[in-house]
PALOLO-125768 format. One record per atom (N, C-alpha, C, O, CB): z, x, y; chain; atom name. Coordinates in pm, whole numbers, plus 50000, padded with zeros to 5 digits. Glycine has a CB too. Layout:
<tidrens>
((Z X Y) A CA);
...
</tidrens>
This chain:
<tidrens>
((90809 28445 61352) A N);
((90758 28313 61383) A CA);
((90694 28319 61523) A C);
((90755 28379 61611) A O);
((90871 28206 61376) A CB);
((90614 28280 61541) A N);
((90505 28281 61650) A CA);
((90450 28105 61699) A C);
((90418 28029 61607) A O);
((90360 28380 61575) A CB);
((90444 28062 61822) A N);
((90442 27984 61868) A CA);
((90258 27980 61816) A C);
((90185 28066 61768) A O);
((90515 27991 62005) A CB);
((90232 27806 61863) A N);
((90075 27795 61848) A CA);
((89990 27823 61938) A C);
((89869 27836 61923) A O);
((90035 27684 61822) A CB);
((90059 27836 62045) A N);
((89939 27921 62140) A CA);
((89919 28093 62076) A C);
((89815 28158 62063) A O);
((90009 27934 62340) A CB);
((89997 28114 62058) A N);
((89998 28284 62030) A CA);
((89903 28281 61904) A C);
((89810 28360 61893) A O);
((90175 28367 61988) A CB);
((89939 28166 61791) A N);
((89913 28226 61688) A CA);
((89716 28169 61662) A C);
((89642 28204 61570) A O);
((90047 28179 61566) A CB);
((89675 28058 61805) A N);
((89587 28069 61857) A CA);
((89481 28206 61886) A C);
((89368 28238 61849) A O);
((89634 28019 61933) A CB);
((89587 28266 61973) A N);
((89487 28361 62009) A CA);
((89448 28470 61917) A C);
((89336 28517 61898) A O);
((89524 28419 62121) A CB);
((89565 28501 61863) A N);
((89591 28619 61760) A CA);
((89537 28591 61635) A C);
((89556 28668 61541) A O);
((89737 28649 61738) A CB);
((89450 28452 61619) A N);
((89398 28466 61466) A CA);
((89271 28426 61507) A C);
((89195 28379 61423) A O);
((89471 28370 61334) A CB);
((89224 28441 61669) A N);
((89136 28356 61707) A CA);
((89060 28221 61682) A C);
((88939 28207 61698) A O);
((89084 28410 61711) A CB);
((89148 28122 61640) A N);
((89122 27983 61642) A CA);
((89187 27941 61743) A C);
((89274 27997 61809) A O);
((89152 27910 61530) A CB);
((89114 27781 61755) A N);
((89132 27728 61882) A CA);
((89283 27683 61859) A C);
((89335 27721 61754) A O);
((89021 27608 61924) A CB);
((89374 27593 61964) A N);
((89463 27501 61929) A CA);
((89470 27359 61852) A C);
((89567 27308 61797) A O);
((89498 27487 62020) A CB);
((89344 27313 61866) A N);
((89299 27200 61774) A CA);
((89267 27216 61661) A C);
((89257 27126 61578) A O);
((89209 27139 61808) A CB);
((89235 27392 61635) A N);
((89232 27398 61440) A CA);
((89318 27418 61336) A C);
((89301 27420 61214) A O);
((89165 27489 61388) A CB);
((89473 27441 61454) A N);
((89586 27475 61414) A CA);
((89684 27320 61415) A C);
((89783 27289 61348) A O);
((89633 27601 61514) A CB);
((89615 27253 61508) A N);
((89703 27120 61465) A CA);
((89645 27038 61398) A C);
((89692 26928 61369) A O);
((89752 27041 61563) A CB);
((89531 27081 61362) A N);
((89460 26991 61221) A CA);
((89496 27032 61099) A C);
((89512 26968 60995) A O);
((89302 26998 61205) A CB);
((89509 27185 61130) A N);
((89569 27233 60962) A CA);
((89723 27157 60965) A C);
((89775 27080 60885) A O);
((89593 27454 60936) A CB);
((89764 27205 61070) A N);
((89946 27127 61062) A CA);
((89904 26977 60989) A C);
((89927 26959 60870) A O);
((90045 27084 61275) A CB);
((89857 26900 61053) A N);
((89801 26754 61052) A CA);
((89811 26766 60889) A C);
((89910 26729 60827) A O);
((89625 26717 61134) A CB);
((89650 26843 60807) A N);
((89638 26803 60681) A CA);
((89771 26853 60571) A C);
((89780 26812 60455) A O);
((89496 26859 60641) A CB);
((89845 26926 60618) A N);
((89951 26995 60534) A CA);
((89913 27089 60491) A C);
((89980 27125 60394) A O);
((90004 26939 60435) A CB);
((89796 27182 60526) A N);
((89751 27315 60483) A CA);
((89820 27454 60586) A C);
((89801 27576 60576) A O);
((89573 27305 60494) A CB);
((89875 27402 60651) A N);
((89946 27488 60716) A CA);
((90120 27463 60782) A C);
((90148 27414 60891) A O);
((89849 27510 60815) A CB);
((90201 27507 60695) A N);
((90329 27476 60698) A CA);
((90385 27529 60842) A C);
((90331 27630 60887) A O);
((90399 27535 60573) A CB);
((90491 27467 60917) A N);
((90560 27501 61004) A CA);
((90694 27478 61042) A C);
((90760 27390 60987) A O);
((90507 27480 61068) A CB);
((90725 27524 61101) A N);
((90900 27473 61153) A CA);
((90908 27458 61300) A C);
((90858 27534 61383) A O);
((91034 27599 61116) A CB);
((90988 27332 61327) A N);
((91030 27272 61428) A CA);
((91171 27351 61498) A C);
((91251 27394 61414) A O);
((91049 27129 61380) A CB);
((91198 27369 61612) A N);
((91274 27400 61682) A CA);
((91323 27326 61813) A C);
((91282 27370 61921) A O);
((91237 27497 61693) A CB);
((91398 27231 61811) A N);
((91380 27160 61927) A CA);
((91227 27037 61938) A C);
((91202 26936 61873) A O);
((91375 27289 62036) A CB);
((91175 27085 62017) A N);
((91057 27017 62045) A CA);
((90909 27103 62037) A C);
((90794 27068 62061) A O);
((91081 26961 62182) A CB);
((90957 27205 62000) A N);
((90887 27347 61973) A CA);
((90822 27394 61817) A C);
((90895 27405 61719) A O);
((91004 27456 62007) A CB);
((90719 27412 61813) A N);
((90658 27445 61673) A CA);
((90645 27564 61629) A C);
((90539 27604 61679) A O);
((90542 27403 61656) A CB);
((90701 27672 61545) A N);
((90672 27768 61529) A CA);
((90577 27768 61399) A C);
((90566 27675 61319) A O);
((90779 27836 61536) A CB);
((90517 27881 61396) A N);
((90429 27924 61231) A CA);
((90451 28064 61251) A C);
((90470 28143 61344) A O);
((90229 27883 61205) A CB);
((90436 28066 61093) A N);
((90468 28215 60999) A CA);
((90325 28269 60962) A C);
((90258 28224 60869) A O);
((90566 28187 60831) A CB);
((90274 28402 61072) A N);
((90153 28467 61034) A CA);
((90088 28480 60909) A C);
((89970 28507 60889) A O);
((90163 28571 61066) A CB);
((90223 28446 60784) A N);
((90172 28502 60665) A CA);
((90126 28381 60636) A C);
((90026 28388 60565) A O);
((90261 28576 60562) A CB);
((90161 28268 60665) A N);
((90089 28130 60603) A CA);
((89971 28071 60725) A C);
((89899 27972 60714) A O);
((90230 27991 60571) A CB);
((89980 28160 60830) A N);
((89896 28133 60900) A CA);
((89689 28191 60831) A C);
((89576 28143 60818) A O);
((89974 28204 61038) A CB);
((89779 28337 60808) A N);
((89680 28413 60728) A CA);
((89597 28311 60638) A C);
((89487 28258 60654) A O);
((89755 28524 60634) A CB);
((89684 28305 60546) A N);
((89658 28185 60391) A CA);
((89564 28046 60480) A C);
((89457 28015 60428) A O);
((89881 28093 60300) A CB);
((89599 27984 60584) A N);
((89554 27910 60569) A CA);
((89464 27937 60665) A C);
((89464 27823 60711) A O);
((89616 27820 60555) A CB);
((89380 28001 60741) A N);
((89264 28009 60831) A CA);
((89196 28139 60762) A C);
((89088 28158 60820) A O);
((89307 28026 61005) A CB);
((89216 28232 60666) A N);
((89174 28303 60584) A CA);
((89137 28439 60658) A C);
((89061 28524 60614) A O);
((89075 28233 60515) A CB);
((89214 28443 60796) A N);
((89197 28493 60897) A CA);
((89247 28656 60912) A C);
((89249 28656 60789) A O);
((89252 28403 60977) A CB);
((89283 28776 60943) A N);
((89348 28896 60926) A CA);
((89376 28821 61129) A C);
((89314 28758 61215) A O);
((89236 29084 60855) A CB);
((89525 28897 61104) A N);
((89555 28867 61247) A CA);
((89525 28989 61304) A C);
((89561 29088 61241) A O);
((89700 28819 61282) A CB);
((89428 29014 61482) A N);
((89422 29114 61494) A CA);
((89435 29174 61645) A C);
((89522 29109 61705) A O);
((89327 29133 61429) A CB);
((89397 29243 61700) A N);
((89425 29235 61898) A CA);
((89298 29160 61961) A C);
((89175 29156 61947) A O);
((89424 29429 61994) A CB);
((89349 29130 62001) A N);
((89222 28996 62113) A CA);
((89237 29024 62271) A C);
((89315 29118 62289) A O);
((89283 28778 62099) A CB);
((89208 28995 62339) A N);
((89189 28977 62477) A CA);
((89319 28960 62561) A C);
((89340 28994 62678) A O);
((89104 28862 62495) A CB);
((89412 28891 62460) A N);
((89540 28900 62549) A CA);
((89625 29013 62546) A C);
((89724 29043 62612) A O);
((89625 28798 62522) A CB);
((89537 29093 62412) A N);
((89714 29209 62382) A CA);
((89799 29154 62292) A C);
((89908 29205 62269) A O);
((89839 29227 62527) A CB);
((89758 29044 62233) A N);
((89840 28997 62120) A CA);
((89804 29086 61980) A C);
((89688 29122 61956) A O);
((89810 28832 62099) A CB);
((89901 29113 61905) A N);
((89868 29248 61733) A CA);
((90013 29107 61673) A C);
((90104 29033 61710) A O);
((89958 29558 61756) A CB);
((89950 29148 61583) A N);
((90036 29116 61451) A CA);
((90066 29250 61378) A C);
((89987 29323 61318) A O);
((89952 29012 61344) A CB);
((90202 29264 61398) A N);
((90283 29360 61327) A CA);
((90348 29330 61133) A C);
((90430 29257 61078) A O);
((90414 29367 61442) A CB);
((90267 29418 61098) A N);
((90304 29366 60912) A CA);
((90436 29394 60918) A C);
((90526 29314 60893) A O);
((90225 29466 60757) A CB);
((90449 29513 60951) A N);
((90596 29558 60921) A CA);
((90689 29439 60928) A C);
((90736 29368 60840) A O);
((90649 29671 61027) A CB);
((90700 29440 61074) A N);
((90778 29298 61106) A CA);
((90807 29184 61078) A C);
((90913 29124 61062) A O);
((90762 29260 61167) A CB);
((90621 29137 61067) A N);
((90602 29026 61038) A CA);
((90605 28902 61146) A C);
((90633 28784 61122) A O);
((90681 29019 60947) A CB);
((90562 28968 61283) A N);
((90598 28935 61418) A CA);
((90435 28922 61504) A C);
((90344 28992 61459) A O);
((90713 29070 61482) A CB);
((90412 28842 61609) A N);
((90332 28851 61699) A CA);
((90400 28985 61794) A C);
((90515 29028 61803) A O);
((90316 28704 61765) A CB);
((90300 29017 61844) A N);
((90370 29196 61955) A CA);
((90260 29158 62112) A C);
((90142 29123 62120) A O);
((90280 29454 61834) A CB);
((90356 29183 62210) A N);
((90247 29191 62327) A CA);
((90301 29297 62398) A C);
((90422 29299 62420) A O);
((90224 29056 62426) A CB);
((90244 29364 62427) A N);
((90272 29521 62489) A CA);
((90385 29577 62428) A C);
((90453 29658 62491) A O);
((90303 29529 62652) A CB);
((90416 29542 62301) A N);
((90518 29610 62223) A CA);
((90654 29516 62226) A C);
((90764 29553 62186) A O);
((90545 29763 62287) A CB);
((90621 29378 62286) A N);
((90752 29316 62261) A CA);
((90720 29163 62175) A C);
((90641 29071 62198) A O);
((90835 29292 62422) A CB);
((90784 29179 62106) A N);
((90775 29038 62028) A CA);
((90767 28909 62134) A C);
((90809 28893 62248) A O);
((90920 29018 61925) A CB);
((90685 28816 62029) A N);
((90655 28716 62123) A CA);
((90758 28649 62129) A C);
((90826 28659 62027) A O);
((90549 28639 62101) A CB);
((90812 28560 62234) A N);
((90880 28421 62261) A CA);
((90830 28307 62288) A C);
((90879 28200 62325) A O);
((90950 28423 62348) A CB);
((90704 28349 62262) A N);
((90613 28198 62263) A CA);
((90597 28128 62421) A C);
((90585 28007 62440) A O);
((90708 28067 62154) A CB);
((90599 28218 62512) A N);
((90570 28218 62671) A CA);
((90447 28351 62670) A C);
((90467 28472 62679) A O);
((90744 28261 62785) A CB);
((90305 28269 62652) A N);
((90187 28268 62616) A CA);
((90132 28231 62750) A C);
((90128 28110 62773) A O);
((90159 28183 62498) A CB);
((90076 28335 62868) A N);
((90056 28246 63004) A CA);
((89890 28213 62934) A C);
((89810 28141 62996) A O);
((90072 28354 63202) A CB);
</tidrens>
């Protein structure tokens, strides 16, 4: 599970195309607190996107099934 900034950068859409998909129900998520996570694989499905390395060093790991930044899973502290 990957926060929406991460899963921002890492599928390269903005943050407003990720809370519009949240918005229409085309993109499922889970709440944590006050915190939103999403699942790359429904992230995939719904921006039709391959997650890939971008500018920050963000990879999407299949194996896992994880956001990775210099080899450590994300915690969704995205500077």
């Amino acid at each position: 599970m990957i926060s929406m900034g991460a899963a921002s950068k890492l599928y390269g859409v903005s943050r407003r195309t990720i809370e519009r998909l949240i918005k229409s129900g085309d993109l499922p998520y889970h709440r944590i607190g006050r915190q939103i996570r999403l699942s790359p694989a429904d992230l995939h499905k719904a921006t039709g996107r391959n997650a890939g390395k971008n500018v920050c060093g963000l990879q999407h790991d299949a194996t896992t099934n994880q956001a990775t930044v210099h080899g450590r899973a994300d915690r969704g502290a995205i500077a």
